[in-house]
C-alpha positions as CSV (number, residue, x, y, z in Angstrom):
1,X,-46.8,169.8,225.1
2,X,-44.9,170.5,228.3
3,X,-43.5,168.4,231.1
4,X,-44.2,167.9,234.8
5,X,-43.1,167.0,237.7
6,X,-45.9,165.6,240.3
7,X,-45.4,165.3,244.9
8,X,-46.1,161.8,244.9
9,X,-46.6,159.8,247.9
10,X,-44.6,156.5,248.3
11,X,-48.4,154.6,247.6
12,X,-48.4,156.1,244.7
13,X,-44.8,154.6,243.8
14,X,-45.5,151.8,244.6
15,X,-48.9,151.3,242.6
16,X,-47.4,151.9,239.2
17,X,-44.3,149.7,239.9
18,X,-46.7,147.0,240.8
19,X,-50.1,147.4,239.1
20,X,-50.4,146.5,235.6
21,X,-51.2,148.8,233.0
22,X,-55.3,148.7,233.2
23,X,-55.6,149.1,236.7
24,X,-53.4,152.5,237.0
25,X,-57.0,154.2,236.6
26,X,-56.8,153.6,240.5
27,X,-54.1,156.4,240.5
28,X,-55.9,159.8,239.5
29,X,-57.3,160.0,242.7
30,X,-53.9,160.6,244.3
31,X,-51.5,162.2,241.6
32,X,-53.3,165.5,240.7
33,X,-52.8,166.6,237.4
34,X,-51.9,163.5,236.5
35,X,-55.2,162.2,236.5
36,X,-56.0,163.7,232.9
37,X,-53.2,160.6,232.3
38,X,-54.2,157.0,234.0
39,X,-58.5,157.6,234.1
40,X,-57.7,157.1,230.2
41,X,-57.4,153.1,230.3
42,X,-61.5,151.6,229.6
43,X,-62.7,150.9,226.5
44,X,-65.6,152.9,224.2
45,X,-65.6,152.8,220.3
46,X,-69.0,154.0,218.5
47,X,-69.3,152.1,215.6
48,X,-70.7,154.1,212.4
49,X,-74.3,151.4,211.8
50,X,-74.6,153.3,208.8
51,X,-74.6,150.4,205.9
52,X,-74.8,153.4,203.3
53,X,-71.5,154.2,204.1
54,X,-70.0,150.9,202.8
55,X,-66.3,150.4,203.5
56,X,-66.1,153.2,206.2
57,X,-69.0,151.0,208.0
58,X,-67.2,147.7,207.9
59,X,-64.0,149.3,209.2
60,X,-65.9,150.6,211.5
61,X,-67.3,147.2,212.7
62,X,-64.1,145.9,212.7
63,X,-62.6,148.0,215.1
64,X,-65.9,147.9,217.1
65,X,-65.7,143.7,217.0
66,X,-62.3,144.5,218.6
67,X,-63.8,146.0,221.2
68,X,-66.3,143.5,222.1
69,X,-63.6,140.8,221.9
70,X,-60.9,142.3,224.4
71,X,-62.3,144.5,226.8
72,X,-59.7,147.2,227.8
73,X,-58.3,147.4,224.5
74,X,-59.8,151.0,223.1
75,X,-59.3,154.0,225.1
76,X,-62.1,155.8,226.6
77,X,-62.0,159.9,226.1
78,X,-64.9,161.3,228.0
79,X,-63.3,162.9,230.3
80,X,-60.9,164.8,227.7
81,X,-61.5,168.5,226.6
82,X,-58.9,168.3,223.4
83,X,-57.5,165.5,221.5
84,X,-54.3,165.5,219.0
85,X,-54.4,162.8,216.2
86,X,-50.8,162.4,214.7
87,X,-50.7,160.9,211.0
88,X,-48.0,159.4,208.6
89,X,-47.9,157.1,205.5
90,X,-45.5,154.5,205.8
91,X,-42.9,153.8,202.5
92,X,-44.3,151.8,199.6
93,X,-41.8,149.4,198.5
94,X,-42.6,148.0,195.4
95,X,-42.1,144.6,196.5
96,X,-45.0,144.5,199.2
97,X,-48.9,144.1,198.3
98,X,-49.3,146.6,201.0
99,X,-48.9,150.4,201.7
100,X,-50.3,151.7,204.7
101,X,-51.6,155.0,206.6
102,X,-51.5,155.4,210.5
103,X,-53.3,157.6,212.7
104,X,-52.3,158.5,216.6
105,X,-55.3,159.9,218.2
106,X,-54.3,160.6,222.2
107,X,-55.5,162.8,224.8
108,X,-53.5,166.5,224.4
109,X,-54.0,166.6,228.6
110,X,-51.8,163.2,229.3
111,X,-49.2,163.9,227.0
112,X,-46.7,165.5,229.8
113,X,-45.7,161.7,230.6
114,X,-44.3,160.9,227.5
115,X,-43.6,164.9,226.4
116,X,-40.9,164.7,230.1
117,X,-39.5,160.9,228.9
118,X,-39.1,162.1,224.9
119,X,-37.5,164.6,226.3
120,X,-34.9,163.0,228.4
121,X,-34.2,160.5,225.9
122,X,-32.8,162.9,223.1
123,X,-30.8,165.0,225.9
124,X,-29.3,161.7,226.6
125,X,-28.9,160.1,223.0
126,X,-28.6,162.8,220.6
127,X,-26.7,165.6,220.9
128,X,-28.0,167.7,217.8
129,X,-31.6,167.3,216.4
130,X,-32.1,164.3,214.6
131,X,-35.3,162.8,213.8
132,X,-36.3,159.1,214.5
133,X,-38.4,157.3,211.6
134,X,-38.5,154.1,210.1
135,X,-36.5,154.9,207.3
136,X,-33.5,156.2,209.1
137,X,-33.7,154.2,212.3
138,X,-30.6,151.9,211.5
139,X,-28.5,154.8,211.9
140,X,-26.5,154.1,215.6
141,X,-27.7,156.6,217.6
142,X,-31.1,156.4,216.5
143,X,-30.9,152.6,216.8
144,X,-29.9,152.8,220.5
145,X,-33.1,155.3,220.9
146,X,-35.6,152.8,219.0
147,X,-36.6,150.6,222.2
148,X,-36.6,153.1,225.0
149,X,-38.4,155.9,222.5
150,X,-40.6,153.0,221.7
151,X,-40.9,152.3,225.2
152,X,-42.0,155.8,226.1
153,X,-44.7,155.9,223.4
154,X,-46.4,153.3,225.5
155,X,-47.7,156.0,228.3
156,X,-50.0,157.7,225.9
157,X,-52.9,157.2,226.5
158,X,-54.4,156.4,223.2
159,X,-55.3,154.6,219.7
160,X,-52.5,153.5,217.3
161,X,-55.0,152.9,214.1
162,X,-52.9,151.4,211.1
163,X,-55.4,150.8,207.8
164,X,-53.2,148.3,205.4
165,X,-54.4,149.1,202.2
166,X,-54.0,146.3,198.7
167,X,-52.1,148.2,195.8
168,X,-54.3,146.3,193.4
169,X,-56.9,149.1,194.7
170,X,-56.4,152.0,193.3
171,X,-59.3,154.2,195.3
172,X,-61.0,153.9,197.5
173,X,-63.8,156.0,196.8
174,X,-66.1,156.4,194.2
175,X,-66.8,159.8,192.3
176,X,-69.8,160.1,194.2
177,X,-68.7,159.4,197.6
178,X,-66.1,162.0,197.2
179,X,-68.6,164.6,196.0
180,X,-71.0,163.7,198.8
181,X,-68.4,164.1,201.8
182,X,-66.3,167.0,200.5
183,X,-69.2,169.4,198.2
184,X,-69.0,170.6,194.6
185,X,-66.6,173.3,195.4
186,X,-64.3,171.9,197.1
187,X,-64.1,168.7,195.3
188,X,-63.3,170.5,192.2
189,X,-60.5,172.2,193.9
190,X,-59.3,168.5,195.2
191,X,-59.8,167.7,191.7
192,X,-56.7,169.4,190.9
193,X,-54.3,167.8,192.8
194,X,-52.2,164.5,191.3
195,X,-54.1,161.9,191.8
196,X,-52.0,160.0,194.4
197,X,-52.0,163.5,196.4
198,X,-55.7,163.7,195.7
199,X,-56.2,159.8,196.8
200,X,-54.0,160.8,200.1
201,X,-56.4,163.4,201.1
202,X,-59.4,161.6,200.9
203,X,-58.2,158.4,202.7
204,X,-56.7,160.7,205.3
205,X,-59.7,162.9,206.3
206,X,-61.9,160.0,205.8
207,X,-59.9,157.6,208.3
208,X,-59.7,160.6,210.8
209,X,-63.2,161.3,210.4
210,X,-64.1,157.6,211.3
211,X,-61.9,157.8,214.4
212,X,-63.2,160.9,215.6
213,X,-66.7,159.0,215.2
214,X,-65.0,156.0,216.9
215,X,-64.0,157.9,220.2
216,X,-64.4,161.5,220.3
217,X,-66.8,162.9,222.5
218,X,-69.2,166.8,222.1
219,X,-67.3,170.2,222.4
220,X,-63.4,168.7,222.1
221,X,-60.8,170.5,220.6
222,X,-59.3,168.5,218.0
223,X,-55.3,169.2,216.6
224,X,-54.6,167.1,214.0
225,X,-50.7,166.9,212.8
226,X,-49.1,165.5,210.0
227,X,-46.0,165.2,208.0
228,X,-45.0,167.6,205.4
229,X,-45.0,165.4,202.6
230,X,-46.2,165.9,198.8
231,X,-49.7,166.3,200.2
232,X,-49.2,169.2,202.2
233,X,-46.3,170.5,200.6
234,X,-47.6,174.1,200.8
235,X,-49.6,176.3,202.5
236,X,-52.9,176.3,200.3
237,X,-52.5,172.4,200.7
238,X,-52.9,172.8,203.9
239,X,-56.2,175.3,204.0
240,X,-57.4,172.4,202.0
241,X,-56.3,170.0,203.8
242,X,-58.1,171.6,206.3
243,X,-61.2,172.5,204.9
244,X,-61.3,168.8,203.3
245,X,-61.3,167.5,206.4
246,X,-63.4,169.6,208.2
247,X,-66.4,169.1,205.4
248,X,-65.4,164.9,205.8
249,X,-65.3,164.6,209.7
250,X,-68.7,166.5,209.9
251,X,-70.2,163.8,207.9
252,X,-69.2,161.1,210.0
253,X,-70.0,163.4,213.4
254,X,-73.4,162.8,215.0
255,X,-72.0,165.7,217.8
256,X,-70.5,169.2,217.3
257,X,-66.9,169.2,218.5
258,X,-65.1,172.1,219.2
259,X,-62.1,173.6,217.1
260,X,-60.9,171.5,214.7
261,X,-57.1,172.4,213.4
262,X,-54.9,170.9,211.1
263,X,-51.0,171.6,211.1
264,X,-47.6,170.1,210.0
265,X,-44.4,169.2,211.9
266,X,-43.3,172.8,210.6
267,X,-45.2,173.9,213.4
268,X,-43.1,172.0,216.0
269,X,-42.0,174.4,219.3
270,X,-38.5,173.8,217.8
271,X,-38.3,170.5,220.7
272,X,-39.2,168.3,217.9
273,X,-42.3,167.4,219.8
274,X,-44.4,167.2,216.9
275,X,-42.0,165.5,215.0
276,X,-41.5,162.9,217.6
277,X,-45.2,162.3,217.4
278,X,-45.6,161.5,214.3
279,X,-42.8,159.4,214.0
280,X,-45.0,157.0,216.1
281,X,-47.5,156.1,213.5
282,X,-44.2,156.2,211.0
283,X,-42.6,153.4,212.8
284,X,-45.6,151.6,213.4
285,X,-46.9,151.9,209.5
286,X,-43.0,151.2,208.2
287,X,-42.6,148.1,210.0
288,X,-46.3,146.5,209.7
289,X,-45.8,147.2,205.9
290,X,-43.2,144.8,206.0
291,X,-44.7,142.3,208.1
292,X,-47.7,142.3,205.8
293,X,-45.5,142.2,202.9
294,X,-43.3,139.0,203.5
295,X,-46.5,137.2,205.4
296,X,-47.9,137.6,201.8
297,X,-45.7,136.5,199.7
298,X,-45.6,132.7,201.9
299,X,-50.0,133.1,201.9
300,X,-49.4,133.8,205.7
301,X,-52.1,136.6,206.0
302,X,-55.0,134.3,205.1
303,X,-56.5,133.8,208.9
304,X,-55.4,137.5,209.3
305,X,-52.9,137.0,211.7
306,X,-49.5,138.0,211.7
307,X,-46.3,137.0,214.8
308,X,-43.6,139.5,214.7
309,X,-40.4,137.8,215.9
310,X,-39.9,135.8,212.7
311,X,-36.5,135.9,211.8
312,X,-37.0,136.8,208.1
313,X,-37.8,140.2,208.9
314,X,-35.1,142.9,209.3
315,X,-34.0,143.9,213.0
316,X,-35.8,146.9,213.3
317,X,-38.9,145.4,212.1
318,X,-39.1,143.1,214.3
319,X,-38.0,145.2,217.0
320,X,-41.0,147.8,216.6
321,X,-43.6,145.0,215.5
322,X,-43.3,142.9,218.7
323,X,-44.4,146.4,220.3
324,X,-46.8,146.8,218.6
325,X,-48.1,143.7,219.1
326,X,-48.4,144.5,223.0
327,X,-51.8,145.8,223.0
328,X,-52.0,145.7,227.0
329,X,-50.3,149.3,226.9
330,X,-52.2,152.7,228.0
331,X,-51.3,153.3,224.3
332,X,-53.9,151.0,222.4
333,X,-53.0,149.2,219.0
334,X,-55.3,148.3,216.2
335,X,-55.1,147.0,212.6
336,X,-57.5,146.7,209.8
337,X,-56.5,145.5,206.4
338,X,-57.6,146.1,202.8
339,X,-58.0,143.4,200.2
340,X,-58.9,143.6,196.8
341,X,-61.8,141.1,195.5
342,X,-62.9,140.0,192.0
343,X,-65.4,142.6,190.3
344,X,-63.5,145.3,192.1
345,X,-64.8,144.5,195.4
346,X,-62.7,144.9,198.9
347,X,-63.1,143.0,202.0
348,X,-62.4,144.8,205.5
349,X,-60.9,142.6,208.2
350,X,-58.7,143.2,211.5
351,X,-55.2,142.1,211.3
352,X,-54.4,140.1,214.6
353,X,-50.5,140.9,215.6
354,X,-50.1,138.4,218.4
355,X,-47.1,139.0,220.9
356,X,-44.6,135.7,221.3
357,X,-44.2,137.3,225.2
358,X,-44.2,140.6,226.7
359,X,-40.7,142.1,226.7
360,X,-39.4,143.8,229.4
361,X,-37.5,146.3,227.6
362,X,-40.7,147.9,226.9
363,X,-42.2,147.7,230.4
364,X,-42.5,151.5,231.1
365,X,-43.5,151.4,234.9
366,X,-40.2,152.2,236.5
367,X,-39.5,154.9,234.1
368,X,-42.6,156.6,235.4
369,X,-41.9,155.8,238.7
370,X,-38.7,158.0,238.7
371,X,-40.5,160.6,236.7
372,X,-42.7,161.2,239.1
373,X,-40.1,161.0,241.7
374,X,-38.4,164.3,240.2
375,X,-35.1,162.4,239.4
């Protein structure tokens, strides 16, 4: 990811300090390369319609009833040659009914906007490397960083996907689905990972294989970053990792894409860029976890709707829930949850986060606006 400065005509100024957030597409004509960054603001899921597929299907549908319901509030990649799909498993405490995974998937040509504002917020907040995640936000300096790094996350153009999963399920897959998706060989090699690693992989490079599905378009480049945790603690994890999802994705694909790559954070420039990506789905998962978590104990996630200012939750929750909850964003939000039924059945529903009001603090016009003016 690089940054950029754009010659911008005062019109252009004065579009993004006054246009809202789905009508910037009006911009591309005047702001060059910039284009690859506000065309990126219509909707477009494909859902699976594949009933064989089960529980891949119905989240499917649900994100696709999304769609249908709020026009505007999936991005649209045809015009993109690569995309980069940042993941990250928030922390299970033992006290929540929920753990969660969280997937990124933005266009790799628009990311200068929030690469150039990243950028500037660490020269100006940190002075050594430290990484931001929702573990180690309530540090001070990274606590002054949350909003406005929050706040710059919103210019990506993109899908923040967060699947809530129930603890009383303890796979999602049967034998059999596993075998299908992955093939004998490698599924005896997956076979020989713990089972929580194993369990990771397979919800992982299934959940990128249905967003890929959802909004990826023929011949793209795919990147696909995550976290080096206990899944891909090594590089043969990795090749599988790799291979795993490779074999998954195609399943799901009804076009060829181009490459398909799957690294870690270690494979940041050194600017923490990668890092700082992924922390995006970290923060998101972390504090959504929690949210679902409390909201359960008091039966609160019954209608499927959570509101994230309630007092209950700890500051930075609430902090990073109420943006997420601002879907109107270039940088799109959606939420499915996972329940356990009787018989070892489970349901598939959206999670509705519903902003009180929309915060300034997280209104990320002007900062554009003096991007673009080189200051």
């Amino acid at each position: 990811m690089r940054g950029c400065q754009v010659d911008c005509p005062a019109e252009v100024l004065r579009l993004v300090r006054d246009c809202t957030a789905d009508s910037l597409c009006s911009l591309a004509a005047a702001t060059g390369e910039s284009q690859a960054y506000y065309h990126i603001m219509s909707t477009g899921w494909k859902a699976l319609h594949r009933p064989e597929l089960g529980l891949a299907n119905s989240v499917s549908d649900c994100i696709a009833r999304r769609s249908w319901a709020v026009p505007g509030s999936l991005p649209d990649f045809r015009k993109s040659d690569r995309l980069v799909v940042a993941c990250d498993y928030s922390g299970e405490p033992k006290s929540y009914r929920y753990r969660s995974i969280s997937v990124l998937i933005a266009d790799g040509r628009a990311l200068w906007v929030w690469d150039a504002l990243r950028s500037q917020l660490r020269g100006e907040c940190f002075r050594e490397q430290r990484r931001i995640g929702f573990k180690n936000v309530t540090e001070r300096q990274r606590s002054a960083a949350l909003v406005p790094f929050l706040r710059a996350a919103n210019t990506i153009p993109g899908l923040l996907f967060t699947l809530l999963i129930d603890k009383q399920i303890s796979t999602l897959f049967r034998q059999e689905d596993e075998l299908d998706g992955t093939g004998a060989n490698l599924f005896e090699r997956c076979q020989a990972l713990d089972p929580i690693s194993r369990e990771r992989f397979f919800q992982l490079s299934h959940m990128v294989g249905i967003s890929l599905h959802g909004l990826s378009h023929p011949a793209q480049d795919i990147l696909v970053v995550t976290d080096e945790d206990s899944i891909v603690a090594n590089e043969s994890r990795l090749r599988l990792l790799c291979e795993a999802m490779a074999r998954i994705t195609s399943n799901y694909l009804t076009h060829t894409l181009g490459r398909l790559q799957v690294c870690t954070t270690k494979s940041d420039t050194g600017r923490l860029d990668l890092e700082d990506l992924t922390a995006i789905p970290d923060l998101a998962g972390g504090s959504i976890t929690e949210c679902a978590g409390l909201r359960d104990e008091r039966g609160g996630l019954t209608p499927g709707v959570l509101r994230p200012l309630d007092q209950t939750l700890s500051k930075k929750t609430r902090a990073i829930s109420a943006w997420y909850a601002e879907y109107w964003h270039p940088l799109k939000r959606v939420s499915v949850l996972l329940d356990s039924l009787p018989d070892d059945g489970i349901c598939a529903r959206l999670l509705d986060i519903q902003p009180e009001a929309p915060i300034k603090e997280y209104d990320w016009r002007n900062d554009v606006s003096v991007l673009l003016q080189g200051k």
